[in-house]
PDB file with SEQRES, HELIX, SHEET and CRYST1 records, atoms N, CA, C and O in Angstrom:
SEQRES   1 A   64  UNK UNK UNK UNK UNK UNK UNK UNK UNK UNK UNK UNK UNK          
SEQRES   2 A   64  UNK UNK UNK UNK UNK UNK UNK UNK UNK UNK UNK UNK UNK          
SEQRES   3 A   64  UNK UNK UNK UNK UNK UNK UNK UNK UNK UNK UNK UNK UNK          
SEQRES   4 A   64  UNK UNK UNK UNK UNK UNK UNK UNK UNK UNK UNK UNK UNK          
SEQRES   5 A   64  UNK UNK UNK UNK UNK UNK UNK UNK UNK UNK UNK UNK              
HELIX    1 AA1 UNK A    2  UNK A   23  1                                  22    
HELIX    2 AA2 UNK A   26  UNK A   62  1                                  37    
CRYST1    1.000    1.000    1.000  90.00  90.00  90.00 P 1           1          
ATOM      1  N   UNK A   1     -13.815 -14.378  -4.315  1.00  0.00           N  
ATOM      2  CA  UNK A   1     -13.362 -14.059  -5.646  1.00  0.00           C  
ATOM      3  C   UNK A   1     -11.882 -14.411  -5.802  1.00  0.00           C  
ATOM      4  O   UNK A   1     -11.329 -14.735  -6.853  1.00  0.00           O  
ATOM      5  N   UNK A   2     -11.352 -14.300  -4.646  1.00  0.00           N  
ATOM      6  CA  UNK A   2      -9.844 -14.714  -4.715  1.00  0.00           C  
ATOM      7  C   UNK A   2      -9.448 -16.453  -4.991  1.00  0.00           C  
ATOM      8  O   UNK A   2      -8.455 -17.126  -5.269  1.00  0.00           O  
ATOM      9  N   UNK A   3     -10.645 -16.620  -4.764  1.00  0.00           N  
ATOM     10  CA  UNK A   3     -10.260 -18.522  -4.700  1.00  0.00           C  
ATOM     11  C   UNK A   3     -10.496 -18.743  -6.219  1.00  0.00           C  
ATOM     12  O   UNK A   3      -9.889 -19.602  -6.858  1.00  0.00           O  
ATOM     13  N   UNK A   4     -11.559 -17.779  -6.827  1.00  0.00           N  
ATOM     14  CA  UNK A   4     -11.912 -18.293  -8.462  1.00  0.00           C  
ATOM     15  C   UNK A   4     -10.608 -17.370  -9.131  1.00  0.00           C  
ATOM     16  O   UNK A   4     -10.071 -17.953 -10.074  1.00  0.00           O  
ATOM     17  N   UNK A   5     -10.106 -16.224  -8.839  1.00  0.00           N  
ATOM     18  CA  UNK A   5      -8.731 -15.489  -9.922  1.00  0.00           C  
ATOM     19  C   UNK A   5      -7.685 -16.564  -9.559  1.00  0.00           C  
ATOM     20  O   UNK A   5      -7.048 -16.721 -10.601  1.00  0.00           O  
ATOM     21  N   UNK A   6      -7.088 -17.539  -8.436  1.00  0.00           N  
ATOM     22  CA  UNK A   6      -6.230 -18.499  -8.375  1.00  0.00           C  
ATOM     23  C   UNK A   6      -6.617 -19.557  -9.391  1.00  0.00           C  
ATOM     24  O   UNK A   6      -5.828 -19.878 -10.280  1.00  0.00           O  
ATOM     25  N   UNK A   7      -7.877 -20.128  -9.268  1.00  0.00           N  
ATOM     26  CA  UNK A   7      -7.933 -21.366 -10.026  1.00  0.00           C  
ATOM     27  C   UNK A   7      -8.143 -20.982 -11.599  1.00  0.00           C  
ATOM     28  O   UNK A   7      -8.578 -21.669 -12.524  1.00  0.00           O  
ATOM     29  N   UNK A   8      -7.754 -19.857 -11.572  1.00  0.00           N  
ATOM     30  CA  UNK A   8      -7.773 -19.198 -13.139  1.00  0.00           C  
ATOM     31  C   UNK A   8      -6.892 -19.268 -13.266  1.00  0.00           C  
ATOM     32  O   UNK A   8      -6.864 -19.896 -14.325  1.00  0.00           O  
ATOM     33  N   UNK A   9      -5.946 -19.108 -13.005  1.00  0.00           N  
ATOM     34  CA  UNK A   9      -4.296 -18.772 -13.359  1.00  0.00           C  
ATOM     35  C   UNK A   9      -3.852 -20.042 -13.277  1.00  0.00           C  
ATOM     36  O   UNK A   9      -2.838 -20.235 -13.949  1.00  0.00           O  
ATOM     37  N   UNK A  10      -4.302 -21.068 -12.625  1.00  0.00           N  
ATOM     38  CA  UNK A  10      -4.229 -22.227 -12.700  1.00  0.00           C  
ATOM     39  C   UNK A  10      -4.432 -23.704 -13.841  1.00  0.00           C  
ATOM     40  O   UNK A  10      -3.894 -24.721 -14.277  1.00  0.00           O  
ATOM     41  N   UNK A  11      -5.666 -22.834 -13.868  1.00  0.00           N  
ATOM     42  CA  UNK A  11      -6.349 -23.482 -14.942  1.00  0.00           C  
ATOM     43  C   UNK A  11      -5.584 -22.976 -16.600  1.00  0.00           C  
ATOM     44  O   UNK A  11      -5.434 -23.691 -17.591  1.00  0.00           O  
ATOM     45  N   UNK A  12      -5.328 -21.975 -16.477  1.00  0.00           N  
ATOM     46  CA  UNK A  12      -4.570 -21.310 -17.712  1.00  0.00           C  
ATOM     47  C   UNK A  12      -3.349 -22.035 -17.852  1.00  0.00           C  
ATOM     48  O   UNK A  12      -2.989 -22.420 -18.965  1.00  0.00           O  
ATOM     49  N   UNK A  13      -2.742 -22.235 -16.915  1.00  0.00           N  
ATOM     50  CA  UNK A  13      -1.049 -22.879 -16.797  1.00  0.00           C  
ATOM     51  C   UNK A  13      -1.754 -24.341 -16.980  1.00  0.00           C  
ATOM     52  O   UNK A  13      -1.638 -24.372 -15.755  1.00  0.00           O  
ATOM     53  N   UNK A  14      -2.059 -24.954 -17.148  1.00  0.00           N  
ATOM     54  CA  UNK A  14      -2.751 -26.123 -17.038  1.00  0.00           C  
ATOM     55  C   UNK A  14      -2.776 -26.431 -18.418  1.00  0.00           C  
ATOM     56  O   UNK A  14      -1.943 -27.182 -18.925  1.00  0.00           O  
ATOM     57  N   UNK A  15      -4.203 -25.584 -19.407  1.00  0.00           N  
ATOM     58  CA  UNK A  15      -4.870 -25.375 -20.394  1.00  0.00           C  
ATOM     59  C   UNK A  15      -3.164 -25.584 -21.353  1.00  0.00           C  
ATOM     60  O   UNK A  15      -2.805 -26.362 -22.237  1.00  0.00           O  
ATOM     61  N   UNK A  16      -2.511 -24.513 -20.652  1.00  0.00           N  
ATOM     62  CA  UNK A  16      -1.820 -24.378 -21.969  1.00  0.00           C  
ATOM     63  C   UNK A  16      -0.772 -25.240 -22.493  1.00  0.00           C  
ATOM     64  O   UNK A  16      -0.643 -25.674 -23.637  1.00  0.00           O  
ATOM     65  N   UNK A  17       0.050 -25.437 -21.328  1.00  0.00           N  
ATOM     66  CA  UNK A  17       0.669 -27.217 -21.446  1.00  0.00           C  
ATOM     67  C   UNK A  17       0.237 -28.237 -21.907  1.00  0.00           C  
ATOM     68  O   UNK A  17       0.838 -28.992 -22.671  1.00  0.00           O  
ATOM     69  N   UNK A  18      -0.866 -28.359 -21.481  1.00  0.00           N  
ATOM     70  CA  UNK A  18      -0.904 -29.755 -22.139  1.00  0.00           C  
ATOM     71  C   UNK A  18      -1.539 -29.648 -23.915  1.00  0.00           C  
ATOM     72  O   UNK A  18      -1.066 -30.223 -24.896  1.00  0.00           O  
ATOM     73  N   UNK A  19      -2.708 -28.737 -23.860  1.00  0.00           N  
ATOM     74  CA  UNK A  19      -2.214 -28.086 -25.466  1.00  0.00           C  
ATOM     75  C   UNK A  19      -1.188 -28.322 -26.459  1.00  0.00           C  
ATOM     76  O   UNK A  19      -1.118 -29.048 -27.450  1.00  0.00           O  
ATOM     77  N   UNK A  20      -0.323 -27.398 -25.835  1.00  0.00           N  
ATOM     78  CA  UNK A  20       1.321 -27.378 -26.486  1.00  0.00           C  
ATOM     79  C   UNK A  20       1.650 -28.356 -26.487  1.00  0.00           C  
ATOM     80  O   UNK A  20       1.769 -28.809 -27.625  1.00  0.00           O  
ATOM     81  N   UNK A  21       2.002 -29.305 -25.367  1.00  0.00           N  
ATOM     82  CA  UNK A  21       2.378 -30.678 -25.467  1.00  0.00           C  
ATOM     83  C   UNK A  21       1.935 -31.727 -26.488  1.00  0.00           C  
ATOM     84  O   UNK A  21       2.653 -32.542 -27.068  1.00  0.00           O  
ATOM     85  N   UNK A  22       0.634 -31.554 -26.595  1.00  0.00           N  
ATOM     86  CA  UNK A  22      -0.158 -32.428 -27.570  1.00  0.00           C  
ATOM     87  C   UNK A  22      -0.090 -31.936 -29.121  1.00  0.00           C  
ATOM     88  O   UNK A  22       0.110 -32.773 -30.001  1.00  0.00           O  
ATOM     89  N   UNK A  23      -0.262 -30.541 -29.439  1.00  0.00           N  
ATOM     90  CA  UNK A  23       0.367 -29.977 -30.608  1.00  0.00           C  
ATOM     91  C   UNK A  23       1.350 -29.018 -30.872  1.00  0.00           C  
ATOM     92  O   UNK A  23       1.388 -28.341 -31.899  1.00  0.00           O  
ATOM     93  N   UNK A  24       1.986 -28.973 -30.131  1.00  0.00           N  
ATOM     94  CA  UNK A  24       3.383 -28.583 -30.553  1.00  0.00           C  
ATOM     95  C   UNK A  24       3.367 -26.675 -31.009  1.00  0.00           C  
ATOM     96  O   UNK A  24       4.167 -26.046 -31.702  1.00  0.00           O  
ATOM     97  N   UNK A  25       2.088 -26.197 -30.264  1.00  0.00           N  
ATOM     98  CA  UNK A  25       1.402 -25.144 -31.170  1.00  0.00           C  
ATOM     99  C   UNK A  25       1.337 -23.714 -30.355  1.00  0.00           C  
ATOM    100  O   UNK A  25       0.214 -23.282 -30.099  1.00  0.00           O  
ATOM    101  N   UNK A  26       2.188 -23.158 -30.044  1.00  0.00           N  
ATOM    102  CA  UNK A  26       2.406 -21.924 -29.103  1.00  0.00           C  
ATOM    103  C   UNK A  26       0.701 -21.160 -29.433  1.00  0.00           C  
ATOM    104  O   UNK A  26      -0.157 -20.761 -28.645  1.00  0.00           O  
ATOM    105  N   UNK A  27       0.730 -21.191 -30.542  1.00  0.00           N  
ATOM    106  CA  UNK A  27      -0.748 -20.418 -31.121  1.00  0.00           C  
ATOM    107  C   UNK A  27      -1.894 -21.078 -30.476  1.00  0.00           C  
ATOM    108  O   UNK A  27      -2.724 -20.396 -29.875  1.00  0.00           O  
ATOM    109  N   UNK A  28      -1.986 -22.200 -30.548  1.00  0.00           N  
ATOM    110  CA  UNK A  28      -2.907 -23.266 -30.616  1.00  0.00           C  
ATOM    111  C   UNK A  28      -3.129 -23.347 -29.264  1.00  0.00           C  
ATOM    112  O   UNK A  28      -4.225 -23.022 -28.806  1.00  0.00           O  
ATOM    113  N   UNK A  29      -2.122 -23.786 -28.473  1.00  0.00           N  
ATOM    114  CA  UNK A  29      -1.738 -23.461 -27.098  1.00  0.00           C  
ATOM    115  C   UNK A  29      -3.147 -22.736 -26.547  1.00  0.00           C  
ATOM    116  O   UNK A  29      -4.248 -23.105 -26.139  1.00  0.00           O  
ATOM    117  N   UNK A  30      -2.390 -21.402 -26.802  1.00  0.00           N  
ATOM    118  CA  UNK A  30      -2.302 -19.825 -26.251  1.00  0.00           C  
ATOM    119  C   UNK A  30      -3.759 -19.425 -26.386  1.00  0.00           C  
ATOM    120  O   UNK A  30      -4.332 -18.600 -25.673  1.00  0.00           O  
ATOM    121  N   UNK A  31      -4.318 -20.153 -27.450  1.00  0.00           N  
ATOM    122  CA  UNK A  31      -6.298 -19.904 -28.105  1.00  0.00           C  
ATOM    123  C   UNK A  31      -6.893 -21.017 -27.309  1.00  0.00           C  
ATOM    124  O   UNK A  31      -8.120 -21.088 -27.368  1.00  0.00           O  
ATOM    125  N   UNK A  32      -6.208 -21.992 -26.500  1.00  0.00           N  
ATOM    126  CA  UNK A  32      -6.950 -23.247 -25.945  1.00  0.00           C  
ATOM    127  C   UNK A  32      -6.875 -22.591 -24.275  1.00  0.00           C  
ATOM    128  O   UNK A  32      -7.844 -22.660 -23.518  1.00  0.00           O  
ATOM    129  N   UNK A  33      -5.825 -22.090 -23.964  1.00  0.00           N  
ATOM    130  CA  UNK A  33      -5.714 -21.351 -22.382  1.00  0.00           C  
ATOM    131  C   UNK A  33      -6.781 -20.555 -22.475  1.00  0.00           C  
ATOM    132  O   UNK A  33      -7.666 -20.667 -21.626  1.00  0.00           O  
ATOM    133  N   UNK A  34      -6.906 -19.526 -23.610  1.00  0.00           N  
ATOM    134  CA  UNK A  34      -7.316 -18.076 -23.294  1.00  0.00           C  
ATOM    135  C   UNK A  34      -9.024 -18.570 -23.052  1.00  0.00           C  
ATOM    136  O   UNK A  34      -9.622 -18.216 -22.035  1.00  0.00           O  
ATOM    137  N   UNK A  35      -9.646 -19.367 -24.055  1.00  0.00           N  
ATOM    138  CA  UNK A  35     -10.876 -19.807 -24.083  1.00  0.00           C  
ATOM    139  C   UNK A  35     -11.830 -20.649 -23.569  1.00  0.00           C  
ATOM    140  O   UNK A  35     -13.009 -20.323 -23.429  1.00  0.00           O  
ATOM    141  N   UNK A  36     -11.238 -22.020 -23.201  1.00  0.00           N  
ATOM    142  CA  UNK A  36     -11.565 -22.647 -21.999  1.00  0.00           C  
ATOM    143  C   UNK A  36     -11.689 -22.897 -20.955  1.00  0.00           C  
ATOM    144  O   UNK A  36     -12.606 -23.592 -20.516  1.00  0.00           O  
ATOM    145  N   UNK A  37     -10.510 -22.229 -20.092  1.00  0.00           N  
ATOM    146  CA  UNK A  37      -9.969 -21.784 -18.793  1.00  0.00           C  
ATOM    147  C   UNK A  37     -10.875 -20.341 -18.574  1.00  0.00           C  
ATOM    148  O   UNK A  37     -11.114 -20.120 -17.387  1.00  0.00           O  
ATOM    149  N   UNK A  38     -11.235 -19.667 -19.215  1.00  0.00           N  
ATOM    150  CA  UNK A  38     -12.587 -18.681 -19.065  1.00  0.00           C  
ATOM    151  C   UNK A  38     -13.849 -18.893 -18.832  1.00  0.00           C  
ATOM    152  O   UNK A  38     -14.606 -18.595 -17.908  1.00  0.00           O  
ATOM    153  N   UNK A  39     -13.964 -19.488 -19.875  1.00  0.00           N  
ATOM    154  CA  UNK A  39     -15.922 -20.460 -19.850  1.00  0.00           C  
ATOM    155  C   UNK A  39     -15.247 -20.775 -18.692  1.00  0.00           C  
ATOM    156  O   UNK A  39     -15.235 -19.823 -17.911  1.00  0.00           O  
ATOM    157  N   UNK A  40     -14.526 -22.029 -18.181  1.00  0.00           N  
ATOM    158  CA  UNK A  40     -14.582 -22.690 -17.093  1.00  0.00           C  
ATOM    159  C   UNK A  40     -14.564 -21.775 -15.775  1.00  0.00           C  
ATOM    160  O   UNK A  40     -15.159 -22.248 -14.807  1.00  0.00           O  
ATOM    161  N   UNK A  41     -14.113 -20.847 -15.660  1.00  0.00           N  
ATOM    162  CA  UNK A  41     -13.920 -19.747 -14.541  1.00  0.00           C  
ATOM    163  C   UNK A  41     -15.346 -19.543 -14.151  1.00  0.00           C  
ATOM    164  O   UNK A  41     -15.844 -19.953 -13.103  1.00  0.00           O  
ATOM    165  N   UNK A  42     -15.941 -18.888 -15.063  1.00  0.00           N  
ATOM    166  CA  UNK A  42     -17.605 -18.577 -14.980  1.00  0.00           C  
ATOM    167  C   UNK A  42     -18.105 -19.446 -14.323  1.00  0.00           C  
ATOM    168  O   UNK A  42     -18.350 -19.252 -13.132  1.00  0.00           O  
ATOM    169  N   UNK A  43     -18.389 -20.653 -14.952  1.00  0.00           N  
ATOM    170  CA  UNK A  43     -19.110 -21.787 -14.638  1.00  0.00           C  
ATOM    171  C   UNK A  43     -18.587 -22.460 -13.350  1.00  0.00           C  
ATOM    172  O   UNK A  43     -19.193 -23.432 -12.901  1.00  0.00           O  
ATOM    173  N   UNK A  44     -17.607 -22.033 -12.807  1.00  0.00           N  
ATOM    174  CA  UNK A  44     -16.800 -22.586 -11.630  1.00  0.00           C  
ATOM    175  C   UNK A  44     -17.257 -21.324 -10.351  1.00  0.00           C  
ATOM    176  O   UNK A  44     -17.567 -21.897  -9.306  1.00  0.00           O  
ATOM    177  N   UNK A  45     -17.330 -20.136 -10.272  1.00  0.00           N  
ATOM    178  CA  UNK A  45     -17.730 -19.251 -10.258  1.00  0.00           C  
ATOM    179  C   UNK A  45     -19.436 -19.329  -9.609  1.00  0.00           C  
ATOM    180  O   UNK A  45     -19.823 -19.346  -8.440  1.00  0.00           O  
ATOM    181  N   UNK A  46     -20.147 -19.362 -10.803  1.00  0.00           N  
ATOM    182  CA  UNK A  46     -21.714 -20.126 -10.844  1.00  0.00           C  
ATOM    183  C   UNK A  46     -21.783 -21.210  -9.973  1.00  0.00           C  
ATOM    184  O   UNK A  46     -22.422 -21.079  -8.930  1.00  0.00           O  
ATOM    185  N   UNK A  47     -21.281 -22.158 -10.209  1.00  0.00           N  
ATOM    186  CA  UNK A  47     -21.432 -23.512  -9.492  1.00  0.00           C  
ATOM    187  C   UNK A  47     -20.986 -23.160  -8.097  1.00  0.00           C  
ATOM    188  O   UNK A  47     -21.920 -23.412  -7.336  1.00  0.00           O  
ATOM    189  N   UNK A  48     -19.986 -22.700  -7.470  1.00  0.00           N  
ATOM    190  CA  UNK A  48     -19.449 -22.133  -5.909  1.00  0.00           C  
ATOM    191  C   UNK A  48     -20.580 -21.583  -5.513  1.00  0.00           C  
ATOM    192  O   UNK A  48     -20.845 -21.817  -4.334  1.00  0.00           O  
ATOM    193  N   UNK A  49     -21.747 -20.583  -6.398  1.00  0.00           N  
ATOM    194  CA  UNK A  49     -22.841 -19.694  -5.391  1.00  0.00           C  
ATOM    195  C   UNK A  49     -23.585 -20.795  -5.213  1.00  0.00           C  
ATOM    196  O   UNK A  49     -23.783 -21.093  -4.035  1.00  0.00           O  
ATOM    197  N   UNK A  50     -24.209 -21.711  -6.298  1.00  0.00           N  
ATOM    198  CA  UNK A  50     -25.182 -22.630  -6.345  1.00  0.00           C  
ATOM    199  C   UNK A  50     -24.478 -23.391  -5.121  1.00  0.00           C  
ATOM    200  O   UNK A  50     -24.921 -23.036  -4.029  1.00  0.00           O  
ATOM    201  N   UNK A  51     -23.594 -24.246  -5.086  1.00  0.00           N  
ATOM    202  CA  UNK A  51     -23.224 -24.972  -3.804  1.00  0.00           C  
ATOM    203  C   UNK A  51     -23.768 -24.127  -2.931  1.00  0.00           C  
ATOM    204  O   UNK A  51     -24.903 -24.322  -2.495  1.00  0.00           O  
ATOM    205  N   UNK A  52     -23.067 -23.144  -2.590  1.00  0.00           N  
ATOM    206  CA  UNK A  52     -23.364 -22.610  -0.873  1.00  0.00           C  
ATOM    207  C   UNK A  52     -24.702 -22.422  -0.790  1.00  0.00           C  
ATOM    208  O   UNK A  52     -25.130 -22.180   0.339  1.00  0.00           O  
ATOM    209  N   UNK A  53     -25.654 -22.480  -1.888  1.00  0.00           N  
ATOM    210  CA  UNK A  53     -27.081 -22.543  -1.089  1.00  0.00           C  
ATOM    211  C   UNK A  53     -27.702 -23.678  -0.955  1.00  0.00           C  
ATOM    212  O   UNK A  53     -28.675 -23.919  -0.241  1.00  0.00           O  
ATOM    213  N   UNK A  54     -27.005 -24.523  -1.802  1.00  0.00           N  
ATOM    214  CA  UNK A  54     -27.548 -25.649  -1.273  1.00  0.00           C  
ATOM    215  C   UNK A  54     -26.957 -26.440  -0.177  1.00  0.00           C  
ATOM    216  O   UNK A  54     -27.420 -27.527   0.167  1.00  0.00           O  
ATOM    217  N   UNK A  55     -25.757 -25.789   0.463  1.00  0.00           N  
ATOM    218  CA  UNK A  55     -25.351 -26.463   1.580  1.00  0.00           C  
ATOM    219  C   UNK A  55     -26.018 -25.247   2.441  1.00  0.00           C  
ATOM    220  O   UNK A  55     -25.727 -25.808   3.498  1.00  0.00           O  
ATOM    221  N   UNK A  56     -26.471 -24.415   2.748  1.00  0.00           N  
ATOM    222  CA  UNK A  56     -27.509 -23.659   3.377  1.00  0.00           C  
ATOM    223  C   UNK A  56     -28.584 -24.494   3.945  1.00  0.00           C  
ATOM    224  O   UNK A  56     -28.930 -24.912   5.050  1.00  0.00           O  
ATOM    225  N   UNK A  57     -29.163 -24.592   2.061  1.00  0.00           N  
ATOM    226  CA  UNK A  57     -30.433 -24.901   2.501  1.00  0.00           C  
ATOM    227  C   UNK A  57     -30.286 -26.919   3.335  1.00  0.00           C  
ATOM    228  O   UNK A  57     -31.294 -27.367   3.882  1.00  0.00           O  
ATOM    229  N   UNK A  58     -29.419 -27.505   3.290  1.00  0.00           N  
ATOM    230  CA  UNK A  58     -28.756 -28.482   3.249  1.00  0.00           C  
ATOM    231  C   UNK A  58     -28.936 -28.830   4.654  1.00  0.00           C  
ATOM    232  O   UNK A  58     -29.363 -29.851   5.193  1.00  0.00           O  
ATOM    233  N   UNK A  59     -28.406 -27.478   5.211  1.00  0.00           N  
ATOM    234  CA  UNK A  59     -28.323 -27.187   6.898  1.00  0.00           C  
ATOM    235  C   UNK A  59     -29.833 -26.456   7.556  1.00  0.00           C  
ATOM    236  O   UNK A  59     -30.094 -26.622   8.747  1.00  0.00           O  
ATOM    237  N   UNK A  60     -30.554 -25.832   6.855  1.00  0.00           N  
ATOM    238  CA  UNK A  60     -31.681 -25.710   7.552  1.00  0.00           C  
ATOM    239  C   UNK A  60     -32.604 -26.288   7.961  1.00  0.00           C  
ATOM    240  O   UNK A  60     -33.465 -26.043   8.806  1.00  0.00           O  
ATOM    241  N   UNK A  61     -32.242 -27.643   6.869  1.00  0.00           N  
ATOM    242  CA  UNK A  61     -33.667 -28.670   6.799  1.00  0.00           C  
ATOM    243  C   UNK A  61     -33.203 -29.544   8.259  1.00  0.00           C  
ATOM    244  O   UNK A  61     -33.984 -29.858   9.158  1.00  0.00           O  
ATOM    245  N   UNK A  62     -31.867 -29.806   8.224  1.00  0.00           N  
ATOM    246  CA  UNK A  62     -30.852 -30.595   9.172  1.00  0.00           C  
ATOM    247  C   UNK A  62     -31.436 -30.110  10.680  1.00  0.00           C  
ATOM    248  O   UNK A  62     -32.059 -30.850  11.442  1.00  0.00           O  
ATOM    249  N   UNK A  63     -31.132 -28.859  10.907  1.00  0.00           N  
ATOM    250  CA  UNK A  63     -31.430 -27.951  12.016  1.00  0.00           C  
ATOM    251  C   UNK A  63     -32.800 -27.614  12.309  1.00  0.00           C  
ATOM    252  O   UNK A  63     -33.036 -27.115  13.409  1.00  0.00           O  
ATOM    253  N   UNK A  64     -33.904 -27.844  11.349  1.00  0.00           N  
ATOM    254  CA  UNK A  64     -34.997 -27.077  11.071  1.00  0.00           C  
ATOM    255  C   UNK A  64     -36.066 -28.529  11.848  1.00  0.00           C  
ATOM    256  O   UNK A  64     -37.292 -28.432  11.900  1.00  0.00           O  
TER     257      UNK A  64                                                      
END                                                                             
């Protein structure tokens, strides 16, 4: 869980720069960090369990 709250805070500092950069929009910004960098957490999150079983199952067939 600690590896997905880093790449959150990451992803937020990320989200929101280049945002701002592109529109000039502290608001705009700040609604593009808060909302995308979330969905993406989840789904980053999701996708990490799905990997490890398929590198599981990846390794049983290997070994098996």
């Amino acid at each position: 869980m600690t590896k997905t709250f880093t790449f959150a805070i990451l992803h937020f500092s990320v989200a929101f720069t280049i945002t701002y950069l592109l529109t000039g929009s502290i608001v705009i910004g700040g609604a593009v960090a808060l909302i995308e960098p979330s969905v993406n957490t989840v789904v980053f999150y999701f996708h990490e369990k799905v990997w490890k079983r398929f590198e599981k199952n990846s390794n049983n067939t290997i070994t098996a």
